[in-house]
C-alpha positions in Angstrom: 0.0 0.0 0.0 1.4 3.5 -0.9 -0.2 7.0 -0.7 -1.0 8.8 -3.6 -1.4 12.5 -4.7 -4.2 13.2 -7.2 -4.1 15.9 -9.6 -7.0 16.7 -12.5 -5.8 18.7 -15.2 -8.4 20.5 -17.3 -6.4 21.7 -20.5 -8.0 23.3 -23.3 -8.3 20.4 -25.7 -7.7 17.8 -22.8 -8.4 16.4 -19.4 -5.7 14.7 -17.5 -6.5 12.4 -14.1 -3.2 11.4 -12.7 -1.6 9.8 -9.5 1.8 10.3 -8.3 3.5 8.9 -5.6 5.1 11.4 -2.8 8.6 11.9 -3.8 7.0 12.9 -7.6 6.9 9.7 -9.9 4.0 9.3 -12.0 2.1 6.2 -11.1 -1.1 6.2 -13.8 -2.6 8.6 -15.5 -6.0 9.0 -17.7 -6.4 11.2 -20.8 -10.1 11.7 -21.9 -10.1 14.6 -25.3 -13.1 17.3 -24.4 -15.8 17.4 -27.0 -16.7 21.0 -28.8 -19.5 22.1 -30.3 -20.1 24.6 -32.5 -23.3 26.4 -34.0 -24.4 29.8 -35.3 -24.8 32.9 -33.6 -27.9 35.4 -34.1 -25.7 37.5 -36.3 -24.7 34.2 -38.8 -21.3 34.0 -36.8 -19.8 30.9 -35.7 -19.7 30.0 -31.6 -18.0 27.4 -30.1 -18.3 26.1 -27.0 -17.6 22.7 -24.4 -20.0 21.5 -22.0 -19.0 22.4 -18.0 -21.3 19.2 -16.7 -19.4 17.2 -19.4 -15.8 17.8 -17.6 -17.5 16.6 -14.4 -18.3 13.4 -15.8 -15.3 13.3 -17.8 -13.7 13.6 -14.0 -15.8 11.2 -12.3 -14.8 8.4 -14.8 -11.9 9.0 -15.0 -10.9 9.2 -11.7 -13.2 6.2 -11.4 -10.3 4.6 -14.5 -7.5 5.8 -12.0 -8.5 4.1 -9.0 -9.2 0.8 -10.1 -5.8 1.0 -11.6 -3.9 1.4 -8.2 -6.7 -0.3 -6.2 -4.5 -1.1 -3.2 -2.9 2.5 -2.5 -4.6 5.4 -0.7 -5.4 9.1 -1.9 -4.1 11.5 0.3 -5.3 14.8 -1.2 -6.5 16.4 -4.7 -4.7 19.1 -6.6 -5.9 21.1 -9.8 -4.7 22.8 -12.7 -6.6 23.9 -15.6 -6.6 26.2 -18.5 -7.0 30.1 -18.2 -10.1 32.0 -19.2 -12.5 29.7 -19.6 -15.9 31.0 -18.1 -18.6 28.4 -15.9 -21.7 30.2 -15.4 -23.4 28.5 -12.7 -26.8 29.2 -10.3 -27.1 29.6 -6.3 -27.6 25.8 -6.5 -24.7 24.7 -9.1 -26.7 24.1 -12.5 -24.9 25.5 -15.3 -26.4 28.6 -16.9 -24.0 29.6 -19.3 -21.0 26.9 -20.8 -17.5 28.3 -21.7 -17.4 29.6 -24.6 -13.7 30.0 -27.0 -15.0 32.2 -29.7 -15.1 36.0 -29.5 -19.3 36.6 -28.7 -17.9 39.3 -26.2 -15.6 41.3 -27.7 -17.2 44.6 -27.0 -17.7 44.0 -23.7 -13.8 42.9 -23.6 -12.9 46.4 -25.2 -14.6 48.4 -22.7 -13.7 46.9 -19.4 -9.9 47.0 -21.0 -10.7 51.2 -22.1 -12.0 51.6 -18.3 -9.0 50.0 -16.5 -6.5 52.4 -18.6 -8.0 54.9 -15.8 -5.7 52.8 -12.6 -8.2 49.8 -12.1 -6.4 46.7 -11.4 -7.9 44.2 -13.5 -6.0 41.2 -15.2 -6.7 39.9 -18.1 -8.3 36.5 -17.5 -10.3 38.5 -14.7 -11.2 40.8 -17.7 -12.5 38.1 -19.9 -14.2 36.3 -17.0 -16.2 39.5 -16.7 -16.5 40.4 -19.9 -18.7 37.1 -21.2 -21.1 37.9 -18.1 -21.7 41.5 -19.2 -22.6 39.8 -23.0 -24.8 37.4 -21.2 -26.4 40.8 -19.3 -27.2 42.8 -22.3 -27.7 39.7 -25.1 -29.7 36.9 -22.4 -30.7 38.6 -19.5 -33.2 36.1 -18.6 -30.3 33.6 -18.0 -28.2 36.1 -16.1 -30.7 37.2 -13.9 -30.3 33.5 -13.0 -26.3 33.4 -12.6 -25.1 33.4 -8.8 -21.2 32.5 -9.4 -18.8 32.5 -12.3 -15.9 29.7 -12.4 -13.1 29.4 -14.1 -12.1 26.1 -15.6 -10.4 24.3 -12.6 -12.5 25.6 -10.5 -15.6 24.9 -11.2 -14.5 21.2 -10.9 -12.8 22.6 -7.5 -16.6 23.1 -6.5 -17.8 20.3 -7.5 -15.3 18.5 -5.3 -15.3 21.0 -2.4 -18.6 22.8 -3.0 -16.4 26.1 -2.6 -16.0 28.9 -4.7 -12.3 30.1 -5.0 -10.0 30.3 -7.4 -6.1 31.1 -7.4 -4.5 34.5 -7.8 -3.0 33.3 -11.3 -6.4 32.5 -12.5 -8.4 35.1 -11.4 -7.4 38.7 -10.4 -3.9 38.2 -10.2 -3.1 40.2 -6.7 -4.8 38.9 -2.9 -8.0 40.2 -3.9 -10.5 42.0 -6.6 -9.9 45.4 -7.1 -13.2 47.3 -5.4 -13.6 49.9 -8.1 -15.5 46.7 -9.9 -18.9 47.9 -8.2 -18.6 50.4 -10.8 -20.1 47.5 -13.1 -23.0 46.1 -10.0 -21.8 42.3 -10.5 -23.8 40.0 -8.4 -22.2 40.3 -5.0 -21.0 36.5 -4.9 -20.1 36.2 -8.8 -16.5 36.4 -8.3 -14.6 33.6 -6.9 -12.6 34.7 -3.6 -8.7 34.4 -4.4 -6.6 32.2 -2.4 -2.7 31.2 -2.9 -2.6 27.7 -5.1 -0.8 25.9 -2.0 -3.4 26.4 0.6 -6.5 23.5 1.3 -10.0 24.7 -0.5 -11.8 22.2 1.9 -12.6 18.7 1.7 -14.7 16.9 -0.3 -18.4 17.4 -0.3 -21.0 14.3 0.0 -22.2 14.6 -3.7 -18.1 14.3 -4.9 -17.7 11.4 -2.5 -20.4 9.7 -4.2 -19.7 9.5 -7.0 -16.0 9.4 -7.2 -15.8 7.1 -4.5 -13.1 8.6 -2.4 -13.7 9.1 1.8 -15.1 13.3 2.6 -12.2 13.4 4.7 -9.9 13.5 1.2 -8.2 17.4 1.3 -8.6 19.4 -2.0 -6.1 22.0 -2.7 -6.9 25.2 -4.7 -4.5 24.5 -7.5 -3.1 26.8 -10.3 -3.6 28.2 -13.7 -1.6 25.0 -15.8 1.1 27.5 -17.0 2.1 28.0 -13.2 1.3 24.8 -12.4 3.9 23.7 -15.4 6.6 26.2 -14.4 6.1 24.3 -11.0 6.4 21.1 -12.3 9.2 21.2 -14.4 10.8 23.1 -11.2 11.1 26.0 -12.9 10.9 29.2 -10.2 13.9 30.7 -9.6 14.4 33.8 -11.2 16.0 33.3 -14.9 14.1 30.0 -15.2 12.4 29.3 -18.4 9.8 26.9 -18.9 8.4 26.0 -22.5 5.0 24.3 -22.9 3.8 22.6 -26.2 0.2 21.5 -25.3 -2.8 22.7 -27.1 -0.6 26.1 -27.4 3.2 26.6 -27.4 3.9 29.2 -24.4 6.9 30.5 -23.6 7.2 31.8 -19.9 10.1 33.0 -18.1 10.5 33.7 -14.3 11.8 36.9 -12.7 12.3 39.2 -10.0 11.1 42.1 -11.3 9.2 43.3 -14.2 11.4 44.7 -17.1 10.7 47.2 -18.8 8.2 46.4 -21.9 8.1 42.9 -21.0 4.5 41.3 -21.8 4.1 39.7 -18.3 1.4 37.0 -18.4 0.7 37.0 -14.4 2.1 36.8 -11.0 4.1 34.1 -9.5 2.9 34.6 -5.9 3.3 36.0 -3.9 6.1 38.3 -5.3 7.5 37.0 -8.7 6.7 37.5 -12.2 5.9 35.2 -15.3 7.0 37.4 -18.5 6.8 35.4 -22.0 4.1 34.7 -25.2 2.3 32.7 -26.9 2.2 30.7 -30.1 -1.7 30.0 -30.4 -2.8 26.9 -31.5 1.1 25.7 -32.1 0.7 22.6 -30.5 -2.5 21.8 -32.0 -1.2 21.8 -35.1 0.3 18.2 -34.5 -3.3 16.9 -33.9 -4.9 18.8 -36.5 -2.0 17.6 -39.5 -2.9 13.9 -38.0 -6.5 14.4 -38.4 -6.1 16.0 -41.6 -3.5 13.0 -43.1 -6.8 10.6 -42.3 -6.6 9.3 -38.5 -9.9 8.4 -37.2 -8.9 9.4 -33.5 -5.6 9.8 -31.9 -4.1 6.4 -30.6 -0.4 6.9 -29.8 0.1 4.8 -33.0 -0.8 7.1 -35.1 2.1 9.8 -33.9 4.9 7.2 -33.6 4.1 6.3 -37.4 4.0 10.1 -38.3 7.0 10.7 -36.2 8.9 7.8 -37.6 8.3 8.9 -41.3 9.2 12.7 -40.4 12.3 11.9 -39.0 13.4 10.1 -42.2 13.0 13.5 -43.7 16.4 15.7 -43.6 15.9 18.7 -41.6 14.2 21.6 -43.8 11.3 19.3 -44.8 12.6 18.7 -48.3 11.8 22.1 -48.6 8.1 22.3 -47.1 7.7 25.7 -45.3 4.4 25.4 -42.6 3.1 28.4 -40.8 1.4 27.5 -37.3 -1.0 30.9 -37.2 -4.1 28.6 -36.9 -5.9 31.4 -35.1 -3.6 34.1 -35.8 -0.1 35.4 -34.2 -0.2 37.7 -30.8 3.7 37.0 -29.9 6.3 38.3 -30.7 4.1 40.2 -33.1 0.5 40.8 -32.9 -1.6 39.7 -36.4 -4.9 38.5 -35.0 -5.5 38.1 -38.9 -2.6 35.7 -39.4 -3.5 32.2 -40.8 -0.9 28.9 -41.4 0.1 28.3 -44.6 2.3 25.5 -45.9 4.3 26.7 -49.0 7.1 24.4 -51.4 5.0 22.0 -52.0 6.0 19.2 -54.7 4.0 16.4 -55.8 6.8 14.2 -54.2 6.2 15.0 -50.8 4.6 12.6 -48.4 3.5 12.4 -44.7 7.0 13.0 -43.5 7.8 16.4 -45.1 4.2 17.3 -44.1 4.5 16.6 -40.6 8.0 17.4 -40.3 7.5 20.9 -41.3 4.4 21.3 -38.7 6.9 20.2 -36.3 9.5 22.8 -37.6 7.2 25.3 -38.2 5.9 24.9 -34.6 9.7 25.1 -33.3 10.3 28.5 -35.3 7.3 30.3 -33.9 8.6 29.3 -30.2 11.8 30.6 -31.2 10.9 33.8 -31.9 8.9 34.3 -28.8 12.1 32.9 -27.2 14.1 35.5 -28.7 11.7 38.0 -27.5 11.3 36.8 -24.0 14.8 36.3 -24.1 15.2 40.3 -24.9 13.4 41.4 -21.9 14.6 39.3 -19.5 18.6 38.1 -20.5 19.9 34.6 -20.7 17.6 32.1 -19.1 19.6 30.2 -16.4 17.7 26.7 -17.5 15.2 25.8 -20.0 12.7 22.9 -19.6 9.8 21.5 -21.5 6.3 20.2 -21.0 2.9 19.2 -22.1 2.3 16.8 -24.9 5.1 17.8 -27.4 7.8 17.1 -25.2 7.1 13.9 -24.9 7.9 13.9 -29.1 11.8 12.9 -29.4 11.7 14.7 -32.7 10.0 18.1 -31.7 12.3 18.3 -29.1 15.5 17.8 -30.7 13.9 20.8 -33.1 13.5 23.0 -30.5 17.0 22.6 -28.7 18.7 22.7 -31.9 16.6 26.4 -33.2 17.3 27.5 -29.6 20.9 26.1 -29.5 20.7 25.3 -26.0 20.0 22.3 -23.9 16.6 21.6 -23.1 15.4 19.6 -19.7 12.9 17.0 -19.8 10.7 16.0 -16.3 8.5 13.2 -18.5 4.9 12.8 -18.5 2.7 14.7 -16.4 4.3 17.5 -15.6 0.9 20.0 -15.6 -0.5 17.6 -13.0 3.2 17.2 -11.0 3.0 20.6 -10.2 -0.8 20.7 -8.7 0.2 17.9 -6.4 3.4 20.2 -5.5 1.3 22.8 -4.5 -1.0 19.6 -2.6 1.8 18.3 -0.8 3.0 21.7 0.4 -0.8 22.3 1.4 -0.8 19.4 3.5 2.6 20.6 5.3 4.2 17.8 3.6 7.0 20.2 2.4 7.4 24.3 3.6 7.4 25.3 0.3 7.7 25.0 -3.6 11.3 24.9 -3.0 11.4 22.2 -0.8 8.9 20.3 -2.5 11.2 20.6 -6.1 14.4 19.3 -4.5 11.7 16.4 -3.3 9.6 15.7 -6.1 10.9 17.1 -9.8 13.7 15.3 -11.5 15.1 15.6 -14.9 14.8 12.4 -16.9 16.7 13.7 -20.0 18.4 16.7 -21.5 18.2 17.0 -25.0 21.3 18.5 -26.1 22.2 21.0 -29.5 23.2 18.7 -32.3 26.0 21.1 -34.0 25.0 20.4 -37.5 21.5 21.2 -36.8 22.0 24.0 -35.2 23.9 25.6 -38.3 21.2 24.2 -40.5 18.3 25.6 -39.1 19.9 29.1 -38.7 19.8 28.9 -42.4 16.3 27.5 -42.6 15.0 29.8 -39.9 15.7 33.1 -42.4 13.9 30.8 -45.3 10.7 30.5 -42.8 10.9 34.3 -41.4 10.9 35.5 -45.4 7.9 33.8 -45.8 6.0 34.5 -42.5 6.9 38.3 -44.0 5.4 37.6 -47.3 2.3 36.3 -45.7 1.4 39.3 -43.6 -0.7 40.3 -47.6 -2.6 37.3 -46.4 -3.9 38.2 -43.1 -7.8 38.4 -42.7 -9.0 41.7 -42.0 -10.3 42.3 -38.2 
């Protein structure tokens, strides 16, 4: 019998259950891919959307898949990590009003409450967006939010269906202790923000309906958790000052840790309670990988079907045999902003296969996080280590890409790292460790470092310049906004 620390991961295109044993390892984990629907808005546009009551059952089976895997160890706590600015719309009893929603329905509302903070108001971005979708829901359904009680970010609306408490962590939600008091000016429903707490610190236990019907005792501890890009940086044991953590999952985020705020730097949010997370984002870059598969004609995505892919890409020499792919699925906000931007794949020959195709998503993916590098790198000086997570690391191929376009060596903390770093915060919670510190000299480890191949390096220097030229002569192409 061994104790076990539960984490749920709620990602943007995936949910992760895992268990890991105290000192870090990975003992199982279960993947289930969120479903998302689309339709047509009043004005003919498209809306897309995932169902909050489907990543609840999602959770309860498979948790349920998780503990009938390690049926004779014992779960000592719960930790969470999830996605920013998704928004849970939920009544005083907990039924869901409003599902989150990915496409841009409240843009207007977005544009003001960022034009009214210019004025001193301390209001973070995910806190803006969180706010934003209720005011649509005021102006464009106001018979459902006359209904709405709370509003939930991702994790944590699974955090009250555990718990049946309504808090979030500073990352998530208004990135300082608490919610600035100049938001009266917009009369919010008195309970609709979640009260911030530090992601290391006990939400409560777990209520009788979660005991139910995940089978676990009410006496199990739930921590609050962290936004997944924390929650990665904290996992990989990047949080020192100069760390750099890179994260290829449904997006390809670049996010480096320091003291202070430099000057210019785009600083994504607060490492609390005193340190800053400066970097950018390649939208949709990881994606890509799953889109390119589906595309190519596989019916789901069995790990098969990427080791094939994989395998014929790396018989391809490096440049693709001349494929070019840009990764601007939804545009390009770093280290440029083109929300009009689109991918294109250019040098095309009716000899190319599967390989040059997915090798140059792979390459095109690796460029894009390069630049933001570059940028990030700009800001904040020579990282002092660079490590990567989600998905893509877990690719032999993308990552000797990436640490070859960087020309540095890249750390590697395996599977799970997202969900390591929730039960980080958890075991610090419980008093297992005094603090992230502690708990990283305990519980991360670096199972490989993929190391600069010289040629490759030189190589892609020359092939980087090819794929800038043509991100330049694409700009003609951007959509209009």
């Amino acid at each position: 019998m061994s104790d076990l620390l539960v984490s749920i991961d709620l990602g943007t295109t995936r949910l992760k259950v895992a268990a890991y044993r105290p000192d870090g390892t990975l003992a199982h984990q279960v993947v289930r891919r969120h479903r998302e629907m689309a339709g047509t808005g009043d004005g003919g546009e498209i809306h897309r959307w995932q169902s909050a009551v489907a990543w609840w059952e999602d959770t309860v089976q498979a948790t349920a898949e998780l503990l009938a895997a390690l049926p004779d160890d014992v779960v000592r706590g719960i930790g969470l990590s999830g996605r920013g600015g998704a928004a849970v719309f939920a009544d005083e009893t907990g039924e869901v009003i409003a599902d989150p929603w990915s496409d841009g329905r409240h843009r207007d509302q977005a544009r003001s409450l960022a034009s009214w903070r210019k004025d001193g108001v301390w209001l973070s971005n995910y806190g803006l967006q969180l706010i934003a979708k209720y005011l649509w829901l005021r102006e464009r359904r106001p018979e459902q939010a006359r209904r709405i009680s709370r509003a939930f970010y991702a994790k944590d609306w699974l955090l009250y269906r555990l718990t049946g408490v309504h808090v979030t962590d500073w990352t998530s939600g208004p990135d300082a202790p608490g919610w600035d008091p100049a938001l009266d000016h917009w009369q919010l429903p008195g309970d609709l923000l979640p009260r911030p707490a530090l992601p290391w610190t006990l939400a409560g236990s777990m209520c009788a309906d979660a005991t139910a019907r995940l089978g676990l005792d009410e006496s199990v501890p739930v921590a609050v958790g962290a936004h997944d890009g924390l929650a990665a940086n904290i996992g990989a044991g990047a949080i020192q000052p100069g760390d750099c953590a890179l994260t290829l999952g449904t997006h390809g985020v670049v996010r480096m840790v320091t003291a202070s705020q430099p000057e210019g730097a785009y600083r994504f949010y607060g490492f609390p309670p005193d340190r800053h997370i400066i970097g950018g984002n390649a939208v949709l870059a990881g994606r890509c990988a799953d889109w390119v598969l589906e595309l190519l004609g596989a019916p789901a995505e069995p790990a098969a079907d990427y080791a094939a892919l994989e395998q014929a890409a790396a018989a391809v020499p490096a440049g693709a045999g001349g494929v070019r792919f840009l990764p601007f699925l939804a545009g390009r906000v770093s280290p440029e902003i083109r929300p009009g931007a689109r991918a294109l794949f250019a040098g095309l020959e009716l000899s190319h296969g599967r390989g040059e195709l997915y090798r140059a998503v792979l390459e095109g993916t690796a460029f894009a996080m390069t630049d933001i590098f570059d940028q990030v790198r700009g800001w904040c000086g020579e990282p002092a280590r660079v490590r990567a997570t989600g998905g893509g690391s877990e690719s032999p191929l993308w990552m000797e890409l990436l640490a070859a376009m960087l020309d540095r060596p890249v750390g590697l903390g395996g599977a799970g790292v997202e969900g390591r770093g929730a039960v980080m915060c958890l075991a610090v919670a419980l008093g297992w460790h005094p603090d992230l510190a502690s708990a990283a000299d305990a519980m991360v480890r670096v199972v490989q470092t993929v190391d600069p191949e010289p040629g490759l390096v030189a190589h892609y220097r020359v092939i980087r310049e090819d794929w800038q030229a043509l991100n330049r002569l694409s700009r003609q192409f951007d959509r209009p906004r």
